[in-house]
N, CA, C and O atoms as a GROMACS GRO file, in nm:
protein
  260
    1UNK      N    1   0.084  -0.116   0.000
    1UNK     CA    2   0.000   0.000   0.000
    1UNK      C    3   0.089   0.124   0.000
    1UNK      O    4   0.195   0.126   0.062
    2UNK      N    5   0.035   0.252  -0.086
    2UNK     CA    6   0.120   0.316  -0.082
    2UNK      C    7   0.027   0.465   0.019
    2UNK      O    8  -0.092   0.494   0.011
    3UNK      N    9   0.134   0.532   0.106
    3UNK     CA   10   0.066   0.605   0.187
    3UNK      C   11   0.159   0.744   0.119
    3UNK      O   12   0.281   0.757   0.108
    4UNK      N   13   0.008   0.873   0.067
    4UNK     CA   14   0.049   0.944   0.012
    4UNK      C   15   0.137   1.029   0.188
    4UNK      O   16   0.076   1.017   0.294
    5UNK      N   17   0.252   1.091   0.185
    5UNK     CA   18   0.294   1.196   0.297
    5UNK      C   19   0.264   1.275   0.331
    5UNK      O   20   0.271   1.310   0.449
    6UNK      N   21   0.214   1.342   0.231
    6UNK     CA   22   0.143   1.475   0.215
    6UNK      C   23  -0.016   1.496   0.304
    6UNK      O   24  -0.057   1.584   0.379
    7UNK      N   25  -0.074   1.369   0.250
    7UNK     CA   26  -0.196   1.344   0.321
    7UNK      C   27  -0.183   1.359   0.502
    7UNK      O   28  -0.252   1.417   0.585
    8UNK      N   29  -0.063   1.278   0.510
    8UNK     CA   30  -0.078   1.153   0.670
    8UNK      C   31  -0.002   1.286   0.737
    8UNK      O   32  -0.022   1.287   0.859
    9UNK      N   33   0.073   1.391   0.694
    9UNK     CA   34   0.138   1.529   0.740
    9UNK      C   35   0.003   1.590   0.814
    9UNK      O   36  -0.028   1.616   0.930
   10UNK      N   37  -0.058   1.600   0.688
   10UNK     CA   38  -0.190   1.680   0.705
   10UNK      C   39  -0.287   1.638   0.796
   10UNK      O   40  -0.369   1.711   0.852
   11UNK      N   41  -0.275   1.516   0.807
   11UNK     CA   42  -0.375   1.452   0.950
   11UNK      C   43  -0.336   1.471   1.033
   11UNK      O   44  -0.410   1.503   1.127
   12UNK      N   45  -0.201   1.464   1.048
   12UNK     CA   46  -0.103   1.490   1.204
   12UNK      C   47  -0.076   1.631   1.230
   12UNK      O   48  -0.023   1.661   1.338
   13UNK      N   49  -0.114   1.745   1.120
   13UNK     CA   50  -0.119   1.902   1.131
   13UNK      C   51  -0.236   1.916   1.230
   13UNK      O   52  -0.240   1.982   1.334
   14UNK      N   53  -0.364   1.812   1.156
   14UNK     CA   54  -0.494   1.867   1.217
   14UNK      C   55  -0.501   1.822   1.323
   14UNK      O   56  -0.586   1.886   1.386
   15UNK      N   57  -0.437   1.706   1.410
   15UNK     CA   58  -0.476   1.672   1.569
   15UNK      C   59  -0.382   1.766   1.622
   15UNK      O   60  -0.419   1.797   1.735
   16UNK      N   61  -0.247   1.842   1.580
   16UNK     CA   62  -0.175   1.876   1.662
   16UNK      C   63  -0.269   2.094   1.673
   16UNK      O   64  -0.231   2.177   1.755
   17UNK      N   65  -0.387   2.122   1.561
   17UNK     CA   66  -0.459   2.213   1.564
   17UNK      C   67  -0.535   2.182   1.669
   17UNK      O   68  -0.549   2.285   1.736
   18UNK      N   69  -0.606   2.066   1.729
   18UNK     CA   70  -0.696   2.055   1.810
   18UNK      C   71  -0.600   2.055   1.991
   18UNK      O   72  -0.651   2.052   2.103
   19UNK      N   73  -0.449   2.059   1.949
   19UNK     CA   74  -0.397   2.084   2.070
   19UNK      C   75  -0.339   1.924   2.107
   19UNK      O   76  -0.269   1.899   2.205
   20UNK      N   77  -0.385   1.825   2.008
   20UNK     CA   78  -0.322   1.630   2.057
   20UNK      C   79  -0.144   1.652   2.039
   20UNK      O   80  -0.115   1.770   2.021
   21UNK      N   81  -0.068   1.592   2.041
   21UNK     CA   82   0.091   1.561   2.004
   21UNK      C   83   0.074   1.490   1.896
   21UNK      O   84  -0.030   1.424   1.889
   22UNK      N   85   0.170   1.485   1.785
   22UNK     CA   86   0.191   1.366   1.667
   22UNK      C   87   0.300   1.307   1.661
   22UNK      O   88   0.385   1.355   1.737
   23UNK      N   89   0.340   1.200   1.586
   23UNK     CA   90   0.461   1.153   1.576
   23UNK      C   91   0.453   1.110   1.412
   23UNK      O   92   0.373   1.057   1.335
   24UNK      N   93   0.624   1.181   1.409
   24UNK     CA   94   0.622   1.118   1.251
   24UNK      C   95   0.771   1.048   1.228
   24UNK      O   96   0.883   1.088   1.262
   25UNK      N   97   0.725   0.915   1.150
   25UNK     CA   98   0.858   0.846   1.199
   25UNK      C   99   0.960   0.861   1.066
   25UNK      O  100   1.065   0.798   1.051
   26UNK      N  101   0.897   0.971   0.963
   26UNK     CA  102   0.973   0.956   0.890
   26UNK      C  103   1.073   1.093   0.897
   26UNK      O  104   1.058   1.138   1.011
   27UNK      N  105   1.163   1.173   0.825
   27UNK     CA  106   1.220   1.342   0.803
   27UNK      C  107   1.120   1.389   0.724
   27UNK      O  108   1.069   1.498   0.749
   28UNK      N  109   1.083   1.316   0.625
   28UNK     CA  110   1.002   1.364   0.534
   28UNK      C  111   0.835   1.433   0.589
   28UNK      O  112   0.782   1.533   0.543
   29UNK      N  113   0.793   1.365   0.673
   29UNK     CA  114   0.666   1.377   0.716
   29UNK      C  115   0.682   1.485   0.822
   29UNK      O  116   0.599   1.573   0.843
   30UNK      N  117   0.818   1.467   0.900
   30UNK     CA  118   0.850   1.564   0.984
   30UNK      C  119   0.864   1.687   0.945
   30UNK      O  120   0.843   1.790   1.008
   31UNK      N  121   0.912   1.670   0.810
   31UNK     CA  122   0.965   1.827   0.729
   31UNK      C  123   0.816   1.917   0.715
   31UNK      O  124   0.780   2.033   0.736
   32UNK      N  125   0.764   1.812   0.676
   32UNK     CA  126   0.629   1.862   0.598
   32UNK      C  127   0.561   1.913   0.709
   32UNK      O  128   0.470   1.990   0.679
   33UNK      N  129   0.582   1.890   0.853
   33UNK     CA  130   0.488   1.932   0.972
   33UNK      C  131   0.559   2.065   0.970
   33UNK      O  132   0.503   2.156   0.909
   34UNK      N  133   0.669   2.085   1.025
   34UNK     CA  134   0.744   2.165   1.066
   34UNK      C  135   0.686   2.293   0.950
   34UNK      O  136   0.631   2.394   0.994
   35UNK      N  137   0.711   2.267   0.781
   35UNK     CA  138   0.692   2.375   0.737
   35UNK      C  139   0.524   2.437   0.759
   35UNK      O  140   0.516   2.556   0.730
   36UNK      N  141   0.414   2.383   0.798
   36UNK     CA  142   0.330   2.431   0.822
   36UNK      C  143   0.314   2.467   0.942
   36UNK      O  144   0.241   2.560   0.976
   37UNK      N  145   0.392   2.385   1.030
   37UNK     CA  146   0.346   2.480   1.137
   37UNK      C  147   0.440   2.622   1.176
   37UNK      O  148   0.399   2.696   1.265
   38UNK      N  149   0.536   2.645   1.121
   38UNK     CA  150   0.591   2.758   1.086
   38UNK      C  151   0.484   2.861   1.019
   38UNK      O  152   0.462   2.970   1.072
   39UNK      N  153   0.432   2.827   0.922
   39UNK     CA  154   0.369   2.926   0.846
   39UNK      C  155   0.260   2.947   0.935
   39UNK      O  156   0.226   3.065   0.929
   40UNK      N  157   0.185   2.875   1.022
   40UNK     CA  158   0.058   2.872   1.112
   40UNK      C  159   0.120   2.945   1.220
   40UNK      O  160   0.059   2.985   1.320
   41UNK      N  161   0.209   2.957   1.204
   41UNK     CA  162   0.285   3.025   1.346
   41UNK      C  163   0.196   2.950   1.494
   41UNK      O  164   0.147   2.995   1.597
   42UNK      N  165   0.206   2.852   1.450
   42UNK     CA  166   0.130   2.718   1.582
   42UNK      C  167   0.254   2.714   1.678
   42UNK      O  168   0.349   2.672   1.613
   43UNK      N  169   0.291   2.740   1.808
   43UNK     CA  170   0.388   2.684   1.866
   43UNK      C  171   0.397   2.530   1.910
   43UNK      O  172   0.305   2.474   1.970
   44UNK      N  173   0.508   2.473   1.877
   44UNK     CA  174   0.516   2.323   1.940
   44UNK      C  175   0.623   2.283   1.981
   44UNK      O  176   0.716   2.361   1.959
   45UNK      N  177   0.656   2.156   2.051
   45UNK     CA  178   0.769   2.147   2.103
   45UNK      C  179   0.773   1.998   2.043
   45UNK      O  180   0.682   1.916   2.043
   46UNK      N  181   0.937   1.984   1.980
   46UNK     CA  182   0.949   1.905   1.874
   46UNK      C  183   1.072   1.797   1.992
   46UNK      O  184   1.159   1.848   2.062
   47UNK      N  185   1.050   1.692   1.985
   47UNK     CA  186   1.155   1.600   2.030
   47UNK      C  187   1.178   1.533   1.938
   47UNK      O  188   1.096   1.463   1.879
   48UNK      N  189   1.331   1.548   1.906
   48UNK     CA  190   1.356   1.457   1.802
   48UNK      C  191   1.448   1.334   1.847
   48UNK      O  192   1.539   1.353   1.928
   49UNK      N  193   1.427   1.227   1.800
   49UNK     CA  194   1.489   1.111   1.896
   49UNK      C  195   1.518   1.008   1.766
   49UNK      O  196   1.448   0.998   1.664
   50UNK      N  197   1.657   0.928   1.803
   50UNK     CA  198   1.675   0.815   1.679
   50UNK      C  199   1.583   0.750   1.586
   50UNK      O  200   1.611   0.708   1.474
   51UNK      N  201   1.434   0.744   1.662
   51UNK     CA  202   1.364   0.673   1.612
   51UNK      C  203   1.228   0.704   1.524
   51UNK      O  204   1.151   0.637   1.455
   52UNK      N  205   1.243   0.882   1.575
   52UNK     CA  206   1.092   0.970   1.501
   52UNK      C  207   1.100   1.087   1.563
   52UNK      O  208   1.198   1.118   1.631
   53UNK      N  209   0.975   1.179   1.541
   53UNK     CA  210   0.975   1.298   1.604
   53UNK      C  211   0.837   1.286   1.675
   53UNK      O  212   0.732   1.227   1.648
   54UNK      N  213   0.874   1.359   1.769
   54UNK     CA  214   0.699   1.375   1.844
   54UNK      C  215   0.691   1.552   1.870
   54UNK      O  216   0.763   1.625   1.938
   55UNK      N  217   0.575   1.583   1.784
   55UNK     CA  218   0.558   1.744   1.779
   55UNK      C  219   0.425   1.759   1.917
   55UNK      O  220   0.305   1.730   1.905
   56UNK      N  221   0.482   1.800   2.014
   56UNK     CA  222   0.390   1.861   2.119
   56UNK      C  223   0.322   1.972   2.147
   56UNK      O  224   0.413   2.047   2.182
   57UNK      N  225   0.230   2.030   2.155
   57UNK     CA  226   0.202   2.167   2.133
   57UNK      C  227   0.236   2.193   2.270
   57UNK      O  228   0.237   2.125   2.372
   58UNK      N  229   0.280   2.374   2.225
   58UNK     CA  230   0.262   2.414   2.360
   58UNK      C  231   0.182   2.480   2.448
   58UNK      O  232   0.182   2.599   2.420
   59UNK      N  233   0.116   2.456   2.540
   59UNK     CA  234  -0.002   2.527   2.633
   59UNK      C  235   0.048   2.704   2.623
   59UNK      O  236   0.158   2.758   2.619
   60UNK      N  237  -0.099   2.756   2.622
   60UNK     CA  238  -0.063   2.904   2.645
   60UNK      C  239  -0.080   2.946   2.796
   60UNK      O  240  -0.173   2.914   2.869
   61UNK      N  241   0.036   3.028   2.830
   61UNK     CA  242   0.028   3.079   2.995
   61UNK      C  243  -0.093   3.197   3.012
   61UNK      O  244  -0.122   3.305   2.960
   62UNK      N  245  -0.141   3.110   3.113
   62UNK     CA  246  -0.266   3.255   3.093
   62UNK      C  247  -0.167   3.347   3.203
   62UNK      O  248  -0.060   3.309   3.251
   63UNK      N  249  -0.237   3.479   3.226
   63UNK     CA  250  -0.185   3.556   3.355
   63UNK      C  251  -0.298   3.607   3.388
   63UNK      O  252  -0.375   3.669   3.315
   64UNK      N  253  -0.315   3.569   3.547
   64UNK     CA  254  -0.385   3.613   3.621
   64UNK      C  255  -0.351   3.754   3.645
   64UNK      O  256  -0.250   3.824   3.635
   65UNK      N  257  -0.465   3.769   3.679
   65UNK     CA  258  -0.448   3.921   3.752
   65UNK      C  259  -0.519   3.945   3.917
   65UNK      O  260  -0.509   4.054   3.973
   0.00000   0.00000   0.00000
């Protein structure tokens, strides 16, 4: 089976919009996150490890007053 990247990027863009973490085990799929969420100016926190990446979003600090 062939799995388009572009697509499976784009699924893992949209849970990491709803605020979930993704993992992509390929550079390629990773690349493809990274450049959108740059352009979305989405903040996330990226661990990259021998085996994949896991893109975490990051919580916004509220401030009390």
């Amino acid at each position: 089976m062939i799995i388009n990247r572009k697509c499976l990027a784009r699924k893992k863009l949209e849970n990491l919009k709803q605020g979930y973490s993704a993992y992509a085990e390929t550079e390629e799929v990773a690349r493809l996150i990274e450049k959108e969420l740059t352009q979305l100016n989405i903040p996330v926190y990226i661990d990259r490890t021998p085996i994949g990446w896991w893109f975490i979003p990051e919580k916004k600090q509220t401030t009390l007053h």
